[in-house]
PDB file as gemmi writes it, atoms N, CA and C in Angstrom:
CRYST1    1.000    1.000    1.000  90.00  90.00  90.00 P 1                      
ATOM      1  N   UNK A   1      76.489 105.453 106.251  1.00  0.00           N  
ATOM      2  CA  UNK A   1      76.376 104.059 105.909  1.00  0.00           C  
ATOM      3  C   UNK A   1      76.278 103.237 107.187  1.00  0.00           C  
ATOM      4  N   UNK A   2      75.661 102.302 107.305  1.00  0.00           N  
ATOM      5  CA  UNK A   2      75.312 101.271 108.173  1.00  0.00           C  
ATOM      6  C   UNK A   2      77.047 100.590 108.986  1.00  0.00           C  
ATOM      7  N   UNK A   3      76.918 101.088 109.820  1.00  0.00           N  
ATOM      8  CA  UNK A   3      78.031 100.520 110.715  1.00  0.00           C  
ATOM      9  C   UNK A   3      79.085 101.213 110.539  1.00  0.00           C  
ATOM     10  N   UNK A   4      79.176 102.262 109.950  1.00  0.00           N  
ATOM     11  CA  UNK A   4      80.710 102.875 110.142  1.00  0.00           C  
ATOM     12  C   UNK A   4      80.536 104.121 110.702  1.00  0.00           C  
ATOM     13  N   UNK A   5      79.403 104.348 111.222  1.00  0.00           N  
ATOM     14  CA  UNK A   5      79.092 105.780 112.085  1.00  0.00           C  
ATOM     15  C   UNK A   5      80.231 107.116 111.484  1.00  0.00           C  
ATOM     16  N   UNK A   6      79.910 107.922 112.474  1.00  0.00           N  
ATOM     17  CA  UNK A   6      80.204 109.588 112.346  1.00  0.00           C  
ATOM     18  C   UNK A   6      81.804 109.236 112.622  1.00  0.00           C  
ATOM     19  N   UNK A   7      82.153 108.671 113.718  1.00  0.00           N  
ATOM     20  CA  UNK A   7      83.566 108.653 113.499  1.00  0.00           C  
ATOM     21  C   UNK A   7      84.274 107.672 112.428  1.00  0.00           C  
ATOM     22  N   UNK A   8      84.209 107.072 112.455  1.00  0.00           N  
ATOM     23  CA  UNK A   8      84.361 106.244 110.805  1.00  0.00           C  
ATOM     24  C   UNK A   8      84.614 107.262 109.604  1.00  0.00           C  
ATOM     25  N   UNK A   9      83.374 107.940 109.550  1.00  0.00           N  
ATOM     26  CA  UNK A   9      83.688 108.871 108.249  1.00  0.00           C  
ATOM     27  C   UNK A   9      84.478 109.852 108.518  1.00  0.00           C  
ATOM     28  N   UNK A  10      84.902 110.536 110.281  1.00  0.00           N  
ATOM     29  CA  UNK A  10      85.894 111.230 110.320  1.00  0.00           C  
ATOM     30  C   UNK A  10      87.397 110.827 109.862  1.00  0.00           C  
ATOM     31  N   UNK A  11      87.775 110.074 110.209  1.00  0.00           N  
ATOM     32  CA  UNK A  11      88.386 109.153 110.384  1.00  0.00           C  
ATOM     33  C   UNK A  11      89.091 108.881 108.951  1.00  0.00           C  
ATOM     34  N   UNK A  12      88.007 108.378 108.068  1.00  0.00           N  
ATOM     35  CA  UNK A  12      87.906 108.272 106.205  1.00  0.00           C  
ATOM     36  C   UNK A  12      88.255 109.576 105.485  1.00  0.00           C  
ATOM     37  N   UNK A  13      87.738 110.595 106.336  1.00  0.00           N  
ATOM     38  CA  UNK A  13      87.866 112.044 105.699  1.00  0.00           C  
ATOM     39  C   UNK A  13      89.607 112.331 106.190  1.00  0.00           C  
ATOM     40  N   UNK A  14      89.877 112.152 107.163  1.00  0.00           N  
ATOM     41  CA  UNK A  14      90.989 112.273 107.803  1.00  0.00           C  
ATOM     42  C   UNK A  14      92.281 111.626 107.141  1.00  0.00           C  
ATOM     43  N   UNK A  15      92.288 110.910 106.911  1.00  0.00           N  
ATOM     44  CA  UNK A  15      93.030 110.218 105.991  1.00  0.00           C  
ATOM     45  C   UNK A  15      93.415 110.546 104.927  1.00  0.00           C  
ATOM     46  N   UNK A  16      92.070 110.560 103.690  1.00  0.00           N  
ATOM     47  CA  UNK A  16      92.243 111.185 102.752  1.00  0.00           C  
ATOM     48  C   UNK A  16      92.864 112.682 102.571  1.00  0.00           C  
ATOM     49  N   UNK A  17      92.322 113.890 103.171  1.00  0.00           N  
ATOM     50  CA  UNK A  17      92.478 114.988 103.277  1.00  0.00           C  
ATOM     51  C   UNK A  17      94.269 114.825 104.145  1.00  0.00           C  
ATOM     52  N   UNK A  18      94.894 114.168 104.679  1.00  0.00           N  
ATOM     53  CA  UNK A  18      96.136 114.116 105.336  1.00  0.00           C  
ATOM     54  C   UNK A  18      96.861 113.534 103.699  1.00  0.00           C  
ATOM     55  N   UNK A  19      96.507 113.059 103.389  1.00  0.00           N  
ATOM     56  CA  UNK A  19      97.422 112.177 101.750  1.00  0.00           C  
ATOM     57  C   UNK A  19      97.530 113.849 101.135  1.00  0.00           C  
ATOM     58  N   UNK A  20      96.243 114.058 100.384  1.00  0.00           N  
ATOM     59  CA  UNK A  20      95.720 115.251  99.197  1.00  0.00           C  
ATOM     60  C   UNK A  20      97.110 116.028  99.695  1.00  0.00           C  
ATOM     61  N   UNK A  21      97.352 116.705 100.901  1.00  0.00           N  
ATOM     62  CA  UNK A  21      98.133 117.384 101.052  1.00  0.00           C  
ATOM     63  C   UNK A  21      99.634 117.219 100.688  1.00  0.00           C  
ATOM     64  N   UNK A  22      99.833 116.057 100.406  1.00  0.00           N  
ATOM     65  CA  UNK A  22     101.714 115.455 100.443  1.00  0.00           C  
ATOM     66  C   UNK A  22     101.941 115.976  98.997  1.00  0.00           C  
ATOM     67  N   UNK A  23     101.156 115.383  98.147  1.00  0.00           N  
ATOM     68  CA  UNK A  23     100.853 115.737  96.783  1.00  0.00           C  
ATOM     69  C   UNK A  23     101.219 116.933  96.060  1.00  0.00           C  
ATOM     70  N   UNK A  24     100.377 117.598  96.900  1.00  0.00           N  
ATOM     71  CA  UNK A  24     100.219 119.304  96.600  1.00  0.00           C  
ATOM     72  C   UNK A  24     101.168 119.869  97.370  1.00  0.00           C  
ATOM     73  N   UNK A  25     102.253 119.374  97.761  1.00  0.00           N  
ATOM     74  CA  UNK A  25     103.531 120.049  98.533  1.00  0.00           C  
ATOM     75  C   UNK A  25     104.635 119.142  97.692  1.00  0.00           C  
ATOM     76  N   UNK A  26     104.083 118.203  97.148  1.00  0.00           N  
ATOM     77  CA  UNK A  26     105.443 117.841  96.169  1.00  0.00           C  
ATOM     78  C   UNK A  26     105.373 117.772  95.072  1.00  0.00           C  
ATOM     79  N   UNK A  27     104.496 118.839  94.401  1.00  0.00           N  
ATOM     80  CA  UNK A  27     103.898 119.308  93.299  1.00  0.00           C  
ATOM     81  C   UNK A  27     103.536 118.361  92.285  1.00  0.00           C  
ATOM     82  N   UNK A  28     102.991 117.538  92.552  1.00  0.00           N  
ATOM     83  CA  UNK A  28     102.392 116.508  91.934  1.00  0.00           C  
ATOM     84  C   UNK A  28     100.874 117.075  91.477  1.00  0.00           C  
ATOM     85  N   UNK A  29     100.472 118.406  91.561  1.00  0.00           N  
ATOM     86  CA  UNK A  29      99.153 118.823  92.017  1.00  0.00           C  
ATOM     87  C   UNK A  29      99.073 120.355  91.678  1.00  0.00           C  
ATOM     88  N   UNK A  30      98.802 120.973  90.687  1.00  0.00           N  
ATOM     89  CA  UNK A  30      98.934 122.209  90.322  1.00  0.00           C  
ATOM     90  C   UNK A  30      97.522 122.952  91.144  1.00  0.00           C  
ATOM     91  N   UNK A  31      98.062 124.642  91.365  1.00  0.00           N  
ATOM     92  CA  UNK A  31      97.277 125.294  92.509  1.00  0.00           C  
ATOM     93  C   UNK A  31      95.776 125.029  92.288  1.00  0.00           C  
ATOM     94  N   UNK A  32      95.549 124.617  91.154  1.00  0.00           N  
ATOM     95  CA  UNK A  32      93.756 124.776  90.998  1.00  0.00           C  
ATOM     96  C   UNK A  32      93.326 123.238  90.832  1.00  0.00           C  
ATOM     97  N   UNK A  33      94.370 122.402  91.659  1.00  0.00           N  
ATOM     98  CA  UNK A  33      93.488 121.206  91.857  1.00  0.00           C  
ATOM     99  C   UNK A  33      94.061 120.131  90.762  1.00  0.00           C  
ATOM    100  N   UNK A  34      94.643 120.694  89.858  1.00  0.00           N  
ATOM    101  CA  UNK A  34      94.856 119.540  88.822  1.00  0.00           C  
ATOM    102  C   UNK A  34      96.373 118.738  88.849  1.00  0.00           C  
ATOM    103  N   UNK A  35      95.260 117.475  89.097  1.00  0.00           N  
ATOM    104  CA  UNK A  35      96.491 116.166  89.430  1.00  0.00           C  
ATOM    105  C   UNK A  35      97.966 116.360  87.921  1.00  0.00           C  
ATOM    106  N   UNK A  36      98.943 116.875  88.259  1.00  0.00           N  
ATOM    107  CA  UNK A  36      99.953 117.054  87.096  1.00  0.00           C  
ATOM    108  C   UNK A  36     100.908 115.881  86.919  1.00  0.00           C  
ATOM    109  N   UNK A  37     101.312 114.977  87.645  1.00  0.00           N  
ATOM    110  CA  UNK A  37     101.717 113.524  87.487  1.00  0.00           C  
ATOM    111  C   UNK A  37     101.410 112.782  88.306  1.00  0.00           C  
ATOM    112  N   UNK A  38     100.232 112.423  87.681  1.00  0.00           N  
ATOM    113  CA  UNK A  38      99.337 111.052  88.148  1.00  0.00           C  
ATOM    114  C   UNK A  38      99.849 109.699  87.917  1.00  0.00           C  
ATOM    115  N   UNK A  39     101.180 109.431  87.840  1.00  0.00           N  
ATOM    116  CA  UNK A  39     102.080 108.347  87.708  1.00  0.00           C  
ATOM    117  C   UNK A  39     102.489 108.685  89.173  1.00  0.00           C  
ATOM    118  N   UNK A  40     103.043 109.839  89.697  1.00  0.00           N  
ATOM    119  CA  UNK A  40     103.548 109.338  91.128  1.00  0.00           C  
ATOM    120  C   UNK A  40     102.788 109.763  92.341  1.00  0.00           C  
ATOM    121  N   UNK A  41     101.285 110.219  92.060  1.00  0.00           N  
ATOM    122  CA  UNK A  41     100.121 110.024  92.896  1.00  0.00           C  
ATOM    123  C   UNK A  41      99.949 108.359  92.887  1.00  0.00           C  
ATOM    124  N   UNK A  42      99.717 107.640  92.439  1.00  0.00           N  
ATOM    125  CA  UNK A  42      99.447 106.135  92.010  1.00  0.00           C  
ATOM    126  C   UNK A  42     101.055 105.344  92.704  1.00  0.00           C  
ATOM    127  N   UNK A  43     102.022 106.048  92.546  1.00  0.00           N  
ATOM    128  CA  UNK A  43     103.191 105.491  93.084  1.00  0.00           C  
ATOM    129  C   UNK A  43     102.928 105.245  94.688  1.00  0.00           C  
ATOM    130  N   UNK A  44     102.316 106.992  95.016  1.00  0.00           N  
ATOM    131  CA  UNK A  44     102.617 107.317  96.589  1.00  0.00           C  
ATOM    132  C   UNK A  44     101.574 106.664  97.202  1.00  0.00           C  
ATOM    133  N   UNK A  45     100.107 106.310  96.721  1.00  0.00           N  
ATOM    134  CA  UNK A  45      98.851 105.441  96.943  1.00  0.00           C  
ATOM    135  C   UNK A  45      99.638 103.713  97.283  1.00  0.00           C  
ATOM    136  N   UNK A  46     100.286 103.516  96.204  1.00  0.00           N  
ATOM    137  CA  UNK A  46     100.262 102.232  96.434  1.00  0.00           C  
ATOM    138  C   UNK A  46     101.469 101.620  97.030  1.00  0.00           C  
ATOM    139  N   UNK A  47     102.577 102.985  97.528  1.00  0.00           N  
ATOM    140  CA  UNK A  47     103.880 102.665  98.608  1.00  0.00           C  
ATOM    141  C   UNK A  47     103.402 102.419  99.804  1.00  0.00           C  
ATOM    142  N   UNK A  48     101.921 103.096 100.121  1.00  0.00           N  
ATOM    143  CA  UNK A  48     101.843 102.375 101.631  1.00  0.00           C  
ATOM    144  C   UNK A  48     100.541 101.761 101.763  1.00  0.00           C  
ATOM    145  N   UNK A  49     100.286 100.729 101.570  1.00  0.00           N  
ATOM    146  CA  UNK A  49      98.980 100.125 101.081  1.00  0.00           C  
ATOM    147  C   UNK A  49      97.848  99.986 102.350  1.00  0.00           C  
ATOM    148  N   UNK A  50      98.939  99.791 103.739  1.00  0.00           N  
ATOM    149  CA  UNK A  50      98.012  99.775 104.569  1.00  0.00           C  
ATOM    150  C   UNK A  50      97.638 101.169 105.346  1.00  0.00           C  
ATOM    151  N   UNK A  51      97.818 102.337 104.623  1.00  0.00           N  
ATOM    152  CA  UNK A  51      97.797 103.652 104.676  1.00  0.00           C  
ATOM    153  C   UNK A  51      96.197 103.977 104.812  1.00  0.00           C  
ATOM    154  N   UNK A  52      95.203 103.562 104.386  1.00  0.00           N  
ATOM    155  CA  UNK A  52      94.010 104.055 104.364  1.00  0.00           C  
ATOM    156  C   UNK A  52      92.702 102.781 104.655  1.00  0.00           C  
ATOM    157  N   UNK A  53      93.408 102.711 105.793  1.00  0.00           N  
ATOM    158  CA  UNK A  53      92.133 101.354 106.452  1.00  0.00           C  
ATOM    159  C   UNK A  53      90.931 102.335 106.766  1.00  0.00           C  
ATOM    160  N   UNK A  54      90.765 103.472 107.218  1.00  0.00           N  
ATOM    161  CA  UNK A  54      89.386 103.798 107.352  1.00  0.00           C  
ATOM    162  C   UNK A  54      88.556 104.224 106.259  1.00  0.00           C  
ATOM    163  N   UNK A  55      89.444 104.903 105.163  1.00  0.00           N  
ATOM    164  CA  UNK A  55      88.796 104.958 104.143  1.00  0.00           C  
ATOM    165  C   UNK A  55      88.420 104.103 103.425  1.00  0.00           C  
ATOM    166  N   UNK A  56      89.125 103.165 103.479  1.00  0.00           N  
ATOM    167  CA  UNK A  56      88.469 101.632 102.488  1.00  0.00           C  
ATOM    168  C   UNK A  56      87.569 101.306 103.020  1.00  0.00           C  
ATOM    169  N   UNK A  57      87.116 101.287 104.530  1.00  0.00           N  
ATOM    170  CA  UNK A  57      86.086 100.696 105.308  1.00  0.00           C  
ATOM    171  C   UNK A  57      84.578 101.756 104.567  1.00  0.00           C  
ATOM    172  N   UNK A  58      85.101 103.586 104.743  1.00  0.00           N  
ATOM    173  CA  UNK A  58      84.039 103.967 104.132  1.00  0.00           C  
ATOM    174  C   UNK A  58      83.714 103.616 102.603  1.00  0.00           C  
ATOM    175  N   UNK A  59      84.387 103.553 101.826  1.00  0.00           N  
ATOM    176  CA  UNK A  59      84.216 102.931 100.398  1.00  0.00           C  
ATOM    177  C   UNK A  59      83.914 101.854 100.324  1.00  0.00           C  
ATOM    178  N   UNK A  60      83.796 100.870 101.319  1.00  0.00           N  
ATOM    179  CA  UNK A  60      83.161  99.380 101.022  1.00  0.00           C  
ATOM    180  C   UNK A  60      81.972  99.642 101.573  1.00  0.00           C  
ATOM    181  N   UNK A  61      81.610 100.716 102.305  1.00  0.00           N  
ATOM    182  CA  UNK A  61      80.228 100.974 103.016  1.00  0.00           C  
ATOM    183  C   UNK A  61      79.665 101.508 102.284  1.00  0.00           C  
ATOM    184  N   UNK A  62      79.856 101.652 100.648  1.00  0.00           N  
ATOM    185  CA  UNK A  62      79.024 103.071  99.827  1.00  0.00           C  
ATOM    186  C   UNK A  62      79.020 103.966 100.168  1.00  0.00           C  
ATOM    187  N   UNK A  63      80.323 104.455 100.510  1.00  0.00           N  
ATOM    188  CA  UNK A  63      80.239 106.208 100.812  1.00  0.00           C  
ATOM    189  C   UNK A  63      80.768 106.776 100.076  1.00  0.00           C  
ATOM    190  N   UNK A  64      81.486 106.566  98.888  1.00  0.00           N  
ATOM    191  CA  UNK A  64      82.472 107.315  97.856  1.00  0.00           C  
ATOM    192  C   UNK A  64      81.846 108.628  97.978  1.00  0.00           C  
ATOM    193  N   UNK A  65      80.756 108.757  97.493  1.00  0.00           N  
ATOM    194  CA  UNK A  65      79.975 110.238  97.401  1.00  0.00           C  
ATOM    195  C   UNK A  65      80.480 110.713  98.299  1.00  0.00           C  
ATOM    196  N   UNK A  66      79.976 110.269  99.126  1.00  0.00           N  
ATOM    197  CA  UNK A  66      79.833 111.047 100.600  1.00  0.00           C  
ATOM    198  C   UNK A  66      81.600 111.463 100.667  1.00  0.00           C  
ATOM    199  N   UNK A  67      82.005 110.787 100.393  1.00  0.00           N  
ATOM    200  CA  UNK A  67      83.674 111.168 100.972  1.00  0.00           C  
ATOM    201  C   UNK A  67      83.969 112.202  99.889  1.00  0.00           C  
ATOM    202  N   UNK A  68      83.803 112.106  99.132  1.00  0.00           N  
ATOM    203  CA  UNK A  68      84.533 113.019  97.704  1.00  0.00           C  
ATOM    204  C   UNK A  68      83.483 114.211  98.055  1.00  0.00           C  
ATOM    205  N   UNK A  69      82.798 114.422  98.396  1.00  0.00           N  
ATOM    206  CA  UNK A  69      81.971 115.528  98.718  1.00  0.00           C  
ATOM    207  C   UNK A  69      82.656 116.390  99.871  1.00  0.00           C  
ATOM    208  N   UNK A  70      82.868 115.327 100.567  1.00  0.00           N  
ATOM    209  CA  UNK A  70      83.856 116.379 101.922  1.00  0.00           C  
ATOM    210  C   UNK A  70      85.080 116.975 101.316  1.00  0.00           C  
ATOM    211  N   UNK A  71      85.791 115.992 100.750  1.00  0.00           N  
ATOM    212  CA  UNK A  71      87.322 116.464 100.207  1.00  0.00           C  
ATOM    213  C   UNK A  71      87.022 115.967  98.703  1.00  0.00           C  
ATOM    214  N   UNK A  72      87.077 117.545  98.195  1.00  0.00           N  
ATOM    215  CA  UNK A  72      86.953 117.492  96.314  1.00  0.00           C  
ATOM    216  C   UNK A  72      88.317 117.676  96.066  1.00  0.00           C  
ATOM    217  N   UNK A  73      88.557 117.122  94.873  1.00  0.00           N  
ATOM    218  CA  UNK A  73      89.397 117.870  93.960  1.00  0.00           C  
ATOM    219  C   UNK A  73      89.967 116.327  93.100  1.00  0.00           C  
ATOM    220  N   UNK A  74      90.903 116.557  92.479  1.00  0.00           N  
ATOM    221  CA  UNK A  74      91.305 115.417  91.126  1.00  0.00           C  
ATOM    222  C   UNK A  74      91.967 114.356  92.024  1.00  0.00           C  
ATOM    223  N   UNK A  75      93.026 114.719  93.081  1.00  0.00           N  
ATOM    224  CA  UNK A  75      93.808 113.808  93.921  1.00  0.00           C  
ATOM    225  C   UNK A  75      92.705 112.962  94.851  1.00  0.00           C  
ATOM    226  N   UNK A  76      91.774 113.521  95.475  1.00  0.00           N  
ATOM    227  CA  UNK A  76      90.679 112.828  96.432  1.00  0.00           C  
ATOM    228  C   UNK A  76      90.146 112.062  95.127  1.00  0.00           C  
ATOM    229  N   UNK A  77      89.580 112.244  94.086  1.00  0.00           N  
ATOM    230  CA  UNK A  77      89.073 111.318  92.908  1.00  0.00           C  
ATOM    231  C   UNK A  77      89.754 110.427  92.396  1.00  0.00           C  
ATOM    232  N   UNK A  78      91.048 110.539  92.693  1.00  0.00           N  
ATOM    233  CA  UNK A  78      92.111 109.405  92.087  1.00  0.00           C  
ATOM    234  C   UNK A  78      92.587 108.538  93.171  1.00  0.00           C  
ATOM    235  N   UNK A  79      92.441 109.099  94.063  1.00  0.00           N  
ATOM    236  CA  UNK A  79      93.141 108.519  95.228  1.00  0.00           C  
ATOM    237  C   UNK A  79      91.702 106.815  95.820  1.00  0.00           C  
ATOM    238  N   UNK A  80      90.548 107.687  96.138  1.00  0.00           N  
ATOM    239  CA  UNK A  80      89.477 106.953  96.015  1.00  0.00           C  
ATOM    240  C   UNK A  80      89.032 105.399  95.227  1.00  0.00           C  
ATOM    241  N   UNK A  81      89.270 106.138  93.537  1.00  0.00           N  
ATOM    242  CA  UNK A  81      89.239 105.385  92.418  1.00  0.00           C  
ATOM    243  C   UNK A  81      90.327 104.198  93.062  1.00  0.00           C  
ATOM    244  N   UNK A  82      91.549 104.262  93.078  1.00  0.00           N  
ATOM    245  CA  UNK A  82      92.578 103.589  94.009  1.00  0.00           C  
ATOM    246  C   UNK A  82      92.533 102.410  94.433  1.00  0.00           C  
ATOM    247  N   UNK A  83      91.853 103.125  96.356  1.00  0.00           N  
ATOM    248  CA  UNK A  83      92.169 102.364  97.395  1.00  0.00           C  
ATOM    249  C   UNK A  83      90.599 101.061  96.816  1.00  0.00           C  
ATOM    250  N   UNK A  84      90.591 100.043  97.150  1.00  0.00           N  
ATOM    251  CA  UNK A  84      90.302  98.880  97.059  1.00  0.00           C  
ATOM    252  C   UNK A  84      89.629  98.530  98.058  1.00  0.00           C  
ATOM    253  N   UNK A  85      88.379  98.513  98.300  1.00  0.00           N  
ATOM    254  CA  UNK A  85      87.467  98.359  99.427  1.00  0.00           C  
ATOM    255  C   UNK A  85      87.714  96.858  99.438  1.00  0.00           C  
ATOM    256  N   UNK A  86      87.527  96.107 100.709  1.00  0.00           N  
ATOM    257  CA  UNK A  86      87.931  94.619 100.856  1.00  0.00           C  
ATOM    258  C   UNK A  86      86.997  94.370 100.446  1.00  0.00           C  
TER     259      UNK A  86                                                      
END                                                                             
């Protein structure tokens, strides 16, 4: 996307893929990907709001694809859906 270059989307990927993991270690996230209480994925998203400034930057740039393509699974799709591009 226009202005958020290669590091930008590292950066966006980085973020996201650092969250996915908290999830799936506090079993919020069963082994094959499936979000199992998506009440305290949505809790842990919105306890630290200023948690994902690069990813909002790629999601206001039209990159959702692009990001959910790097990091799949139900938590990167919910998490996404989420954060609130300015």
């Amino acid at each position: 996307m226009p202005g958020l270059g290669p590091q930008g989307f590292r950066r966006a990927f980085a973020e996201l893929r650092s969250f996915v993991a908290e999830p799936a270690r506090d079993g919020m996230v069963a082994s094959d990907g499936t979000v199992t209480d998506p009440g305290a994925v949505v809790a842990a998203v919105n306890s630290r709001p200023g948690r994902f400034q690069a990813l909002t930057r790629a999601l206001a740039g039209g990159a959702r694809d692009a990001v959910l393509s790097a990091v799949q699974g139900g938590v990167a799709a919910l998490v996404t859906a989420l954060v609130r591009p300015m």
